[in-house]
C-alpha positions as CSV (number, residue, x, y, z in Angstrom):
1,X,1.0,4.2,-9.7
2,X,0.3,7.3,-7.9
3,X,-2.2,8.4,-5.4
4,X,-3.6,11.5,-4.2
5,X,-3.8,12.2,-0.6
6,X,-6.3,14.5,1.5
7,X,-4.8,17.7,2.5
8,X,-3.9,19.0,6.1
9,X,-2.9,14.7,7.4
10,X,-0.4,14.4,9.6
11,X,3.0,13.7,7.1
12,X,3.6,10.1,9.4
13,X,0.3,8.5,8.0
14,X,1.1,9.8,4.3
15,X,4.5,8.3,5.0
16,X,2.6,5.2,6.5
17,X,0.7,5.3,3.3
18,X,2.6,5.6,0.4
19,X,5.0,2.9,2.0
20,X,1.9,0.4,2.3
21,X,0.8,1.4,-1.3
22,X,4.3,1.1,-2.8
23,X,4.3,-2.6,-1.6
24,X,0.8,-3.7,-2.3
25,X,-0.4,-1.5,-5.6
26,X,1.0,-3.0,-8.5
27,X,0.6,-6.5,-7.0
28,X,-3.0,-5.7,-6.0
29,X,-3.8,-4.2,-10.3
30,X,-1.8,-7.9,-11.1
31,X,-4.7,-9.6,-9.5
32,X,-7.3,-7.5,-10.3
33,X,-6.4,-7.8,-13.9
34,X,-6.6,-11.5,-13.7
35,X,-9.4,-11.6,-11.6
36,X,-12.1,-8.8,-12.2
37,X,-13.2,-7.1,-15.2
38,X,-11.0,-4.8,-17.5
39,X,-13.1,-1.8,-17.2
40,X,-13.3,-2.2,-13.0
41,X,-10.2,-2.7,-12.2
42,X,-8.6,0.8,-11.8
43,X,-11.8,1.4,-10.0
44,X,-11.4,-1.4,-8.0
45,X,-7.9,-0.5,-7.2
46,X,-9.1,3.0,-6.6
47,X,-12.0,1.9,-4.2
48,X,-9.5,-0.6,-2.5
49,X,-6.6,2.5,-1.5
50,X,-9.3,4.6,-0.2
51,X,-10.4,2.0,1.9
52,X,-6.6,1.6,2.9
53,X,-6.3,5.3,3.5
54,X,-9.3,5.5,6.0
55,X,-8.3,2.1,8.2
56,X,-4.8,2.4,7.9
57,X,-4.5,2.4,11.5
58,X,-6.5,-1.1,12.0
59,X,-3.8,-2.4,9.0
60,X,-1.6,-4.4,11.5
61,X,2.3,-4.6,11.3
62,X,2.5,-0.3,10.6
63,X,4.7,0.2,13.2
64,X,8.1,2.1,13.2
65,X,10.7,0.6,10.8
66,X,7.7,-1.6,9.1
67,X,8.4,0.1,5.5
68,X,11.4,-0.8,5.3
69,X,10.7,-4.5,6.5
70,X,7.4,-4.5,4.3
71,X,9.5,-3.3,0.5
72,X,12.2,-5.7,1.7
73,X,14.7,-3.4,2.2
74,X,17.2,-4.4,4.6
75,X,16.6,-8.1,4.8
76,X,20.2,-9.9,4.9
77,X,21.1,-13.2,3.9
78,X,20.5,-15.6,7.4
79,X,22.8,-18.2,6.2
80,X,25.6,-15.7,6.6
């Protein structure tokens, strides 16, 4: 899933962005699919990432290093 971001951002908050939406997209269309009705839920979805995309910076946890923590990436075993 793909979405299109505003021109002249700063590249950190598309960065912050597409990392958040990369996590929490196809997850979030799962639900929705479940949940709401067929023909609302890319609309839904759509309406939900531009609300992302204006408060991302009240979305807690978007801090340096957090994209990488929130995809997963770089989580070791702790029974090692």
């Amino acid at each position: 899933m793909e979405f299109k971001l505003e021109r002249g951002r700063p590249p950190e908050r598309e960065a912050r962005f597409e990392a958040l939406v990369g996590v929490v997209a196809e997850p979030l269309h799962r639900y929705l699919r479940r949940r709401a009705d067929a023909g609302a839920v890319d609309d839904v979805l759509a309406e939900t990432m531009l609300v992302l995309w204006r408060r991302l910076e009240d979305v807690p946890g978007l801090g340096a290093g957090s994209a990488a923590h929130m995809s997963g990436e770089g989580q070791g075993r702790s029974d090692r």
